[in-house]
C-alpha positions as CSV (number, residue, x, y, z in Angstrom):
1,X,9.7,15.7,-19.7
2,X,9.4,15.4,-16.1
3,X,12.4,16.4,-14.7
4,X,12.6,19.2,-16.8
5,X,10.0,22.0,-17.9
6,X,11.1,22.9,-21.7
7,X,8.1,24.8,-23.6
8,X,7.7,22.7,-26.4
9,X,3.6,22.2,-26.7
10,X,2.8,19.8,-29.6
11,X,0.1,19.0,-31.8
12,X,-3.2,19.4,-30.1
13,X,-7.2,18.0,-30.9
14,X,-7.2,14.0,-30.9
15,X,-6.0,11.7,-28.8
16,X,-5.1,7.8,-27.9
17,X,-5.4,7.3,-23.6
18,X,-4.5,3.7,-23.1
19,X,-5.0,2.9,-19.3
20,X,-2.9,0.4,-17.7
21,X,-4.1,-0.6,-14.1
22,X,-2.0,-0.2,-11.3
23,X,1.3,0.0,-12.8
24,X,4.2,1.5,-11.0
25,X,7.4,3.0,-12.3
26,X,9.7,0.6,-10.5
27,X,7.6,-2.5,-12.7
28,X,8.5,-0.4,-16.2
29,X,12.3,0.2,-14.5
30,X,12.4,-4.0,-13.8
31,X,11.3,-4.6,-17.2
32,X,13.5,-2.1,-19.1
33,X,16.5,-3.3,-17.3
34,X,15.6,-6.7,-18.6
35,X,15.5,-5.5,-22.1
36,X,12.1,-6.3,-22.3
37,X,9.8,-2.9,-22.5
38,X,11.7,-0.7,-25.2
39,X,9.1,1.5,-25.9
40,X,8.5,2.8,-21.7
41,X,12.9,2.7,-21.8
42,X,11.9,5.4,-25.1
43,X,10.0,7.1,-22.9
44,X,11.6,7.5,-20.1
45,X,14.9,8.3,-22.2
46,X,13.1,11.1,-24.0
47,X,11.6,12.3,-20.1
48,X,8.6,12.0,-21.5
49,X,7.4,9.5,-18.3
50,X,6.6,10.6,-15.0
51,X,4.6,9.7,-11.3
52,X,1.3,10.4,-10.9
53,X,-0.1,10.3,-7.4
54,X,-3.6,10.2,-5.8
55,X,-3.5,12.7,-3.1
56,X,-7.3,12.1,-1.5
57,X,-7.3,10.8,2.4
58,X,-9.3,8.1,3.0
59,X,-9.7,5.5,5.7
60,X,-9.3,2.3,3.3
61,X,-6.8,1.1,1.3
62,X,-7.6,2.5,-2.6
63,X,-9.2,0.6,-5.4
64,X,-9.3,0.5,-8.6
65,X,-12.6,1.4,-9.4
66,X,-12.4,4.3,-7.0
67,X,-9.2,5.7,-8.5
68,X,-10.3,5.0,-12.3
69,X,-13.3,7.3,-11.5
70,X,-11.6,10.1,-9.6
71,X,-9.1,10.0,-12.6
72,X,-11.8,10.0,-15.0
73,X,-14.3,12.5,-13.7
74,X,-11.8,14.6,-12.2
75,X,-13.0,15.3,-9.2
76,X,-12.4,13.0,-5.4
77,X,-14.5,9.9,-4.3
78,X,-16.7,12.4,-2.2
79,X,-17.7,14.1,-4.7
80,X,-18.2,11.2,-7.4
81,X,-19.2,8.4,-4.4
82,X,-17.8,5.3,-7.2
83,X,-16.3,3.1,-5.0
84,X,-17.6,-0.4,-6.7
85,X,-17.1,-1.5,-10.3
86,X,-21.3,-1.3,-10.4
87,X,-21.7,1.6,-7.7
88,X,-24.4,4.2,-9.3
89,X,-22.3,6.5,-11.5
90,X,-23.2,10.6,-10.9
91,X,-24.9,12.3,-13.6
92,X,-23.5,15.9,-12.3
93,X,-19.6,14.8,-13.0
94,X,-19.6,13.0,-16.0
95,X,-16.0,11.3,-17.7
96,X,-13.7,13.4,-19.6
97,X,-14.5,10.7,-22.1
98,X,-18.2,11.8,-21.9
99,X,-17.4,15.2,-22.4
100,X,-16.0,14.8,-25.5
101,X,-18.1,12.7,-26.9
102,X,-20.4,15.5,-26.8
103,X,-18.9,17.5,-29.6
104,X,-16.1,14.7,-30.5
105,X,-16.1,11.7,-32.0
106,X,-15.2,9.0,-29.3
107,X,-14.2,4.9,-29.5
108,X,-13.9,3.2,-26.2
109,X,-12.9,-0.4,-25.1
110,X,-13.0,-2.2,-21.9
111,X,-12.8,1.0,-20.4
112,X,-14.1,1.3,-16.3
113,X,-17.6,2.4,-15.9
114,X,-18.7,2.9,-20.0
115,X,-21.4,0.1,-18.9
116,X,-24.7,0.0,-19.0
117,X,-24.0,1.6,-22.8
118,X,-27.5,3.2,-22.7
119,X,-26.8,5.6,-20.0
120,X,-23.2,6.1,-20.2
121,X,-22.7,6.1,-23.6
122,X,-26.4,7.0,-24.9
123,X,-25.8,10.4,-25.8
124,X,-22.9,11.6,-28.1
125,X,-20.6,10.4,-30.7
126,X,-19.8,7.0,-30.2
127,X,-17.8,5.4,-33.4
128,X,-17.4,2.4,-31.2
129,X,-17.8,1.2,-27.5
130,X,-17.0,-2.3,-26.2
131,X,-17.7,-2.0,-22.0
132,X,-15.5,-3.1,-19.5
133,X,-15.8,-7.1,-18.2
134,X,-18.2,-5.6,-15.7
135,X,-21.1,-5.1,-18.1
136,X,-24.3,-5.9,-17.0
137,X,-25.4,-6.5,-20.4
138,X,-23.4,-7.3,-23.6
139,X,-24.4,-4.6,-25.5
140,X,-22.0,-3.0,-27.9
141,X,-21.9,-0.4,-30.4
142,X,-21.8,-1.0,-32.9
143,X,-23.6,-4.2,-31.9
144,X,-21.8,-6.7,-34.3
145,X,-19.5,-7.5,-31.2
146,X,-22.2,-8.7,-28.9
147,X,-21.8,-12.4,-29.5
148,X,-17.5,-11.5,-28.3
149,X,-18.7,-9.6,-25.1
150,X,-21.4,-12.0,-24.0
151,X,-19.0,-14.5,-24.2
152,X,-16.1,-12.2,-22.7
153,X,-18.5,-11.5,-19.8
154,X,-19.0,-15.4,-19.2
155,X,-15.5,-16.1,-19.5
156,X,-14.3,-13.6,-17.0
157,X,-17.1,-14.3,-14.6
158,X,-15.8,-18.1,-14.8
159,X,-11.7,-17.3,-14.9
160,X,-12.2,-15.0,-11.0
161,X,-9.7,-16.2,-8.8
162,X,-8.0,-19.0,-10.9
163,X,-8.0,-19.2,-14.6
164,X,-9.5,-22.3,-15.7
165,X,-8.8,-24.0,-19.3
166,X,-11.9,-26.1,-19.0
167,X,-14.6,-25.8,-21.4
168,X,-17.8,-27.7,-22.3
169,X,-18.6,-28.6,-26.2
170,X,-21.2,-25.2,-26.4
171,X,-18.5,-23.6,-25.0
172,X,-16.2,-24.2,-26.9
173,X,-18.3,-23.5,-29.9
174,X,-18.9,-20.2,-28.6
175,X,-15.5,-19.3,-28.4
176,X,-14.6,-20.1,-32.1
177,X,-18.1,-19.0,-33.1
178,X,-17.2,-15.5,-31.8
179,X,-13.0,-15.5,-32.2
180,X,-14.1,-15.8,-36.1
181,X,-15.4,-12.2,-35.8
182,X,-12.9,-11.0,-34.4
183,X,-9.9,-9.0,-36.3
184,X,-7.0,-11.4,-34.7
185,X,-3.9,-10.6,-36.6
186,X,-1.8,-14.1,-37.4
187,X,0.7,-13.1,-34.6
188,X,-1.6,-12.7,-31.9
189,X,-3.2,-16.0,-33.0
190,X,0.2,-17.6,-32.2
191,X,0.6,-15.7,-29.2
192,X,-2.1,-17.5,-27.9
193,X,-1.6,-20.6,-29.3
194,X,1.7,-20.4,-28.1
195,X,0.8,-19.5,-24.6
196,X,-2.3,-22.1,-24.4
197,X,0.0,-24.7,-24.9
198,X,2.6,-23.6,-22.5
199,X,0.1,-23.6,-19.7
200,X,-1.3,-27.4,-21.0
201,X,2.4,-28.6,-21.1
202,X,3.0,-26.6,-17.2
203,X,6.1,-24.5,-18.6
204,X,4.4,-21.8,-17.4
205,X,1.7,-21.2,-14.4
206,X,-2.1,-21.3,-15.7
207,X,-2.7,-17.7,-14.8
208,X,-0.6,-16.3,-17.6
209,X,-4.0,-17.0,-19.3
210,X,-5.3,-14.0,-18.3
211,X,-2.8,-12.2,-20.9
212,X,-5.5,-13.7,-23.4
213,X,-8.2,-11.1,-22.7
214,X,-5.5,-8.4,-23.4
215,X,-4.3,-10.0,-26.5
216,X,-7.6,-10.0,-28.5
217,X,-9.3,-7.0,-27.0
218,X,-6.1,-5.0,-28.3
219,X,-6.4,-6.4,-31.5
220,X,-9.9,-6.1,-31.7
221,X,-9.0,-1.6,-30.8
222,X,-5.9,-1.7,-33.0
223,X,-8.3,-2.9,-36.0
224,X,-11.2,-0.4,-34.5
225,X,-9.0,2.5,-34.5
226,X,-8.2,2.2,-38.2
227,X,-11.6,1.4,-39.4
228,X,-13.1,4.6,-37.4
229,X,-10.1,7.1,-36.1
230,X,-12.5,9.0,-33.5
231,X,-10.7,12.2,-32.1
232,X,-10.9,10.3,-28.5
233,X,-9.9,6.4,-28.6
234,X,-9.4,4.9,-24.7
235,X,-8.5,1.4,-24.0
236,X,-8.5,0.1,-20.6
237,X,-6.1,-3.1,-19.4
238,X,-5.6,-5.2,-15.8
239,X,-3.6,-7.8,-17.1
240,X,-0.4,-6.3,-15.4
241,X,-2.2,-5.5,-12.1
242,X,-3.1,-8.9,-11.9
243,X,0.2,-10.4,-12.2
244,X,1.2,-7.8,-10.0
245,X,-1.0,-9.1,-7.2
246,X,-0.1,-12.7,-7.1
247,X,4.0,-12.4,-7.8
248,X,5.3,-9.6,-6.8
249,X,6.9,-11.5,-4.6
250,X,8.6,-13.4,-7.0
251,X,9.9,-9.9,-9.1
252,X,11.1,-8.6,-5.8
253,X,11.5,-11.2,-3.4
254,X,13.9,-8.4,-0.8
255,X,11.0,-6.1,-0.2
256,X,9.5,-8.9,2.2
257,X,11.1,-9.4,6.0
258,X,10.0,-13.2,6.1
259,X,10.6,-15.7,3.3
260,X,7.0,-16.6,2.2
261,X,7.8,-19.1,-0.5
262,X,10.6,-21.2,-1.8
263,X,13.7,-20.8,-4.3
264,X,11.9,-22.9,-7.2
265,X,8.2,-20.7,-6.4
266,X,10.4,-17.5,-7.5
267,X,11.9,-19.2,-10.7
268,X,8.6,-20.2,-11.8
269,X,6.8,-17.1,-11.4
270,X,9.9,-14.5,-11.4
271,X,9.0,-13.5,-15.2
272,X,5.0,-13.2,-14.6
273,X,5.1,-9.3,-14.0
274,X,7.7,-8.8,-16.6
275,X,6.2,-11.0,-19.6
276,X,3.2,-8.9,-19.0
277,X,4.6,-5.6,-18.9
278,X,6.6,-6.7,-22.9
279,X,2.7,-7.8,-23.8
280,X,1.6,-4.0,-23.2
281,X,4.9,-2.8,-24.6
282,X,4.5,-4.4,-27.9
283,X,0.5,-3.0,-28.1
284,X,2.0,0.3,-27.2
285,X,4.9,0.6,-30.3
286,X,1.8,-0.1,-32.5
287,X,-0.1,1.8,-30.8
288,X,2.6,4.9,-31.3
289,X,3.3,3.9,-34.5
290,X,-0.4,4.4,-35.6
291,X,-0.6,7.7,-33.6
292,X,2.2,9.3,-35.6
293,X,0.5,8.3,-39.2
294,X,-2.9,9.6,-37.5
295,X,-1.4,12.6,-36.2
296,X,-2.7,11.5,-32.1
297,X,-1.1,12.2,-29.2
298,X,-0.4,9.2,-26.9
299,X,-1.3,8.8,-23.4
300,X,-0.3,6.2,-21.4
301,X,-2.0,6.7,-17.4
302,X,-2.2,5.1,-14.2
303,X,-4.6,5.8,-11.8
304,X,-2.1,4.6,-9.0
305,X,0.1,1.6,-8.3
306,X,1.3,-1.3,-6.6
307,X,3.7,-2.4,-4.2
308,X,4.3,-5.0,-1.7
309,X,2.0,-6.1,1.0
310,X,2.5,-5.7,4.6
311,X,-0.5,-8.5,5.0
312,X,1.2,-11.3,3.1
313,X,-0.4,-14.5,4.5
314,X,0.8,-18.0,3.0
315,X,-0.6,-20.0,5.2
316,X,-3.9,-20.7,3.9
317,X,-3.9,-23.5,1.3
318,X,-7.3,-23.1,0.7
319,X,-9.6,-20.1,-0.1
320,X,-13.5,-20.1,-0.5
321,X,-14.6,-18.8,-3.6
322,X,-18.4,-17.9,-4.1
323,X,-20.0,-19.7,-6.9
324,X,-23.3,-20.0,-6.8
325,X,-24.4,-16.6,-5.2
326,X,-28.3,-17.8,-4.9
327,X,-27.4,-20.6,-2.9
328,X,-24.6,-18.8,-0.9
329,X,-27.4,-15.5,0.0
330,X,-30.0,-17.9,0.7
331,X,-27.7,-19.9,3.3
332,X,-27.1,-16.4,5.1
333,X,-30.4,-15.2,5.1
334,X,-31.1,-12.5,2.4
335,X,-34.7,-12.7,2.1
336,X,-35.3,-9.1,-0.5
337,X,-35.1,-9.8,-3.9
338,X,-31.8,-8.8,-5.1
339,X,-30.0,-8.8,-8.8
340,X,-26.4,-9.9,-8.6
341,X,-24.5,-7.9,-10.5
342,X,-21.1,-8.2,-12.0
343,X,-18.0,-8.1,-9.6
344,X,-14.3,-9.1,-9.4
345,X,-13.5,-11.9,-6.9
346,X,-13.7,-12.1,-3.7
347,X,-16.4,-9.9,-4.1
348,X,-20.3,-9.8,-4.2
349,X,-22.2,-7.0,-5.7
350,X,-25.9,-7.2,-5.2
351,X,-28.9,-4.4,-6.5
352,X,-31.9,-4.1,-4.0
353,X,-35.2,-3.1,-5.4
354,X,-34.4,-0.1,-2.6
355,X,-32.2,1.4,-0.7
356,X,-34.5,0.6,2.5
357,X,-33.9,-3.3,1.3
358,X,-30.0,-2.9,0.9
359,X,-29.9,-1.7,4.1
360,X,-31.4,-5.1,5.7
361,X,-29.8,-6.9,3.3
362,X,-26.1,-5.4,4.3
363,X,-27.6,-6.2,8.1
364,X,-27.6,-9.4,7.9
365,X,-24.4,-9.9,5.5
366,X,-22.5,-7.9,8.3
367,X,-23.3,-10.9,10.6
368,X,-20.4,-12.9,8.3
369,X,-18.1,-9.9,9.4
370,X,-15.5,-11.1,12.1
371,X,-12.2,-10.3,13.5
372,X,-10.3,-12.9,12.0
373,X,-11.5,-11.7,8.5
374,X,-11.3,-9.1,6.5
375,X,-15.1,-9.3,5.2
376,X,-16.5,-5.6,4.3
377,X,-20.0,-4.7,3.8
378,X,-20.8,-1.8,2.0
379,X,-24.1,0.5,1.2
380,X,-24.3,3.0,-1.9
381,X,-28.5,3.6,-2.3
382,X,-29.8,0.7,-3.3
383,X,-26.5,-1.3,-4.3
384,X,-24.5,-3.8,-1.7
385,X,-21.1,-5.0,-1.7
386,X,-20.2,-7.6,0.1
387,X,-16.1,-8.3,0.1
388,X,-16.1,-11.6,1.7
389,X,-13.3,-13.9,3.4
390,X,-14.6,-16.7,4.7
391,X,-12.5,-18.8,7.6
392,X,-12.3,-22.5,6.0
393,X,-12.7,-25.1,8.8
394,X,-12.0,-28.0,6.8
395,X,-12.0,-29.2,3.1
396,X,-16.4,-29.2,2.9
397,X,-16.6,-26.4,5.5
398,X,-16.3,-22.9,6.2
399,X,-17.2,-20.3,8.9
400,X,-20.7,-18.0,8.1
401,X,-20.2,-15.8,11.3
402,X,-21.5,-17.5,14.0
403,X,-22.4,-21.0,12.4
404,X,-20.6,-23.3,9.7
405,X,-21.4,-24.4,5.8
406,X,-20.7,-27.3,3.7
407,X,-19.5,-25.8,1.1
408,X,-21.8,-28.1,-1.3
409,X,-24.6,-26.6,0.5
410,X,-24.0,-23.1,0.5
411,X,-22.6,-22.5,-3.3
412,X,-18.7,-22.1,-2.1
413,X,-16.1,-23.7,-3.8
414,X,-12.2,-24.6,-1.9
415,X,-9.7,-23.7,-4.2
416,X,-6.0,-25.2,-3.8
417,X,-4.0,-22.0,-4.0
418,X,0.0,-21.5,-4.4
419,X,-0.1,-17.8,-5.2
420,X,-1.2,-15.3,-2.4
421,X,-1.9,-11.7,-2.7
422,X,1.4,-9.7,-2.6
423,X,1.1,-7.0,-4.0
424,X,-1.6,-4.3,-2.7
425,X,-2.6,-0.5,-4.0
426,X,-0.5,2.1,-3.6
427,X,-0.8,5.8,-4.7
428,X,1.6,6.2,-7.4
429,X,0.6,5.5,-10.8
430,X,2.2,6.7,-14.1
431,X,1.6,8.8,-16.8
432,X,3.5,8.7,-20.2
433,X,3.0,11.2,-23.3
434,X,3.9,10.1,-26.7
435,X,3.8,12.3,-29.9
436,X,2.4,15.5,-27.8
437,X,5.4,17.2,-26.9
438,X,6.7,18.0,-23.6
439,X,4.8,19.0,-20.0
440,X,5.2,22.0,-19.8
441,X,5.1,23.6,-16.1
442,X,4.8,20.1,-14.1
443,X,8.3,20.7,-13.1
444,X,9.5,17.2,-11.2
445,X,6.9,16.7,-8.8
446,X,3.8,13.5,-9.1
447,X,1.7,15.0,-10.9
448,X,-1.6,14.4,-9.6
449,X,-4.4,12.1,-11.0
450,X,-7.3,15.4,-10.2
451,X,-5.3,17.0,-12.8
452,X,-5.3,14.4,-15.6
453,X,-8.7,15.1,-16.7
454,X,-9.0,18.9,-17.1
455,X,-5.4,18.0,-19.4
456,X,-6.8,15.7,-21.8
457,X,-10.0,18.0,-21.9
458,X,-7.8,21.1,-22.8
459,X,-5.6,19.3,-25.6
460,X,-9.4,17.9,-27.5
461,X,-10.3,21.5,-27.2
462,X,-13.1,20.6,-24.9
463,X,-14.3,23.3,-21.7
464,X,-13.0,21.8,-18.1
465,X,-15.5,21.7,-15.7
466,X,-16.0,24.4,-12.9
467,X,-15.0,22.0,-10.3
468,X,-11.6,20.6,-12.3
469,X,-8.5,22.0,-11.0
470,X,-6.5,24.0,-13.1
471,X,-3.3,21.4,-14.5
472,X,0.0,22.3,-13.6
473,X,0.8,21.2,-17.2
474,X,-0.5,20.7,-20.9
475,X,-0.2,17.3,-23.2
């Protein structure tokens, strides 16, 4: 399908999208070499998998966020201004996914920027809508999955820059208390069983646990998608992206001039990136297989990629994690009254009462900015967010600008760290049709992610937008 341009369309009017973060074709090459992703080596035997690439200019490195909103609406961060997971989301360029819900049926999970439900997913045909780990609120529809998304918005909150196994008595009530309602299948049960007690016994690192998200939220579409079979079902996942940032050095230990960590580092984490590629490969043959009985096309998208980073710093043992933002703000001095609002670590997202208050507030947070850090402040109306990197001194302290903090003082926590960040955003992305024929006209170029939207629009039947481009292909 991409290298050539045959003019086979197929069946049009209902769809499956299943977004996987940051995923690059050289991960998918790794893992079908390895025998361990045979439904991407169908895919790419059948050239039915290509590049996608992000073509807008800007002066920062891209984020996810950012991209998932230019793929979804459309249209470029200037136009949309999304750069935050919690940044205000424009009324006048709404998701493709909003779009059809207008005259379609539509089921979403976990997908970017479907939170709060009441305004981005308070008018249309919703069969079924669990937001992203994000969420504000746990509100679901239909709402018999609130007691699973309060607790997957604690969890994740918790499990930011290291997974933690650790759980009080409520807690743990909670989790079987909401797992019970769930629609596990009996061999994603022992998937996780399985992996839990890998991690407890140390065969494998402890941030393979964040596969567990993936594993029951998949279950919990697979099982939605039979009960209600909208015409539009999107699923969103980060679990590869996330192993992707902590070991790509260990998949491709050559792309890096300096040796960063040791032989026995690599062996241990040298299947991370892989194992969670064969997780979304197995959801992805049942996925296909259910698209073929339902009579959906399959789409399987990127908004960009990964690869390695050119900032790769090993030397800090220790990194300050925020975890008591009260305490942290008050130790800075933000005075306004603020909400905090969800965010992914090493991030602080904060909602001023206006936008006159966000901008003192970002004031006085851009006194923690430095030259030795990479701290960011950002402003979008009345929303702040602060990307912090806070200089540790010693074990109890760390750097606030121009003073110092005990870290039992100011709400931080030091957290021993063996994995560093190597892998960092790139432009290229993927997209992968299943069941829908051939592109036809994208010839063997990227196809870019502008272009995505008007696509999926055309093969539901629904109007592009006047400020879409025009696809170079059809699904």
């Amino acid at each position: 399908m991409p290298t050539g341009c045959a003019d086979v369309i197929g069946m049009a009017g209902r769809a499956v999208v299943v977004e996987v973060n940051e995923i690059p074709l050289r991960v998918i090459d790794g893992a079908v070499r390895r025998g361990r992703a045979p439904f991407f080596k169908s895919l790419k035997d059948s050239q039915h998998l290509t590049e996608t690439v992000i073509t807008e200019s800007l002066d920062r490195e891209l984020y996810p966020s950012q991209t998932w909103a230019s793929v979804g609406t459309g249209v470029p961060y200037s136009q949309h201004g999304i750069w935050w997971y919690n940044d205000p989301k424009p009324v006048e360029y709404p998701f493709y996914w909003q779009r059809v819900a207008a005259s379609r049926s539509v089921g979403l999970v976990n997908v970017l920027h479907s939170s709060p439900v009441a305004t981005q997913c308070g008018a249309g045909d919703y069969r079924f809508v669990i937001p992203d780990c994000f969420a504000s609120e746990p509100t679901t529809v239909p709402n018999r999955f609130e007691a699973f998304q309060r607790l997957n918005l604690e969890l994740t909150a918790r499990n930011t820059r290291q997974s933690n196994l650790s759980l009080d008595r409520s807690q743990v009530k909670s989790v079987l208390d909401a797992v019970r309602q769930l629609p596990l299948r009996p061999t994603t049960a022992a998937k996780l069983t399985r992996m839990v007690g890998m991690v407890v016994a140390g065969k494998v690192p402890k941030e393979r646990l964040r596969s567990a998200q993936f594993l029951v939220l998949s279950d919990l579409f697979l099982a939605l998608l039979n009960e209600e079979a909208p015409d539009l079902a999107v699923f969103f996942t980060n679990h590869v992206a996330a192993a992707m940032h902590r070991y790509w050095y260990a998949m491709f230990p050559d792309d890096f001039t300096s040796s960063h960590y040791d032989a026995s580092w690599i062996r241990r984490h040298g299947d991370e990136i892989v194992f969670a590629v064969e997780l979304a490969d197995l959801f992805l043959t049942d996925v296909a297989r259910w698209c073929e009985l339902n009579n959906r096309a399959l789409i399987v998208v990127s908004s960009m990629g990964q690869g390695p980073s050119d900032r790769l710093d090993t030397s800090r043992g220790l990194e300050a994690v925020v975890r008591d933002p009260n305490r942290f703000l008050s130790a800075v001095g933000v005075v306004e009254p603020y909400e905090v609002l969800a965010a992914m670590t090493p991030n602080l997202t904060l909602r001023f009462p206006s936008a006159s208050a966000a901008v003192k507030a970002a004031g006085t947070l851009e006194g923690l900015v430095t030259s030795s850090t990479d701290s960011v402040v950002d402003v979008s109306g009345s929303v702040v967010n602060f990307t912090y990197d806070l200089d540790v001194v010693d074990p109890q302290t760390v750097s606030l600008g121009r003073s110092v903090g005990r870290t039992e003082d100011i709400g931080v926590e030091l957290l021993q760290v063996d994995d560093h960040s190597s892998g960092r955003h790139t432009a290229k992305g993927i997209l992968g049709v299943y069941n829908s024929g051939v592109f036809e006209g994208s010839g063997c170029q990227p196809i870019d992610v502008f272009e995505i939207a008007p696509a999926i629009l055309a093969l539901l039947g629904v109007d592009a937008a006047p400020e879409h481009v025009s696809p170079s292909f059809r699904l």
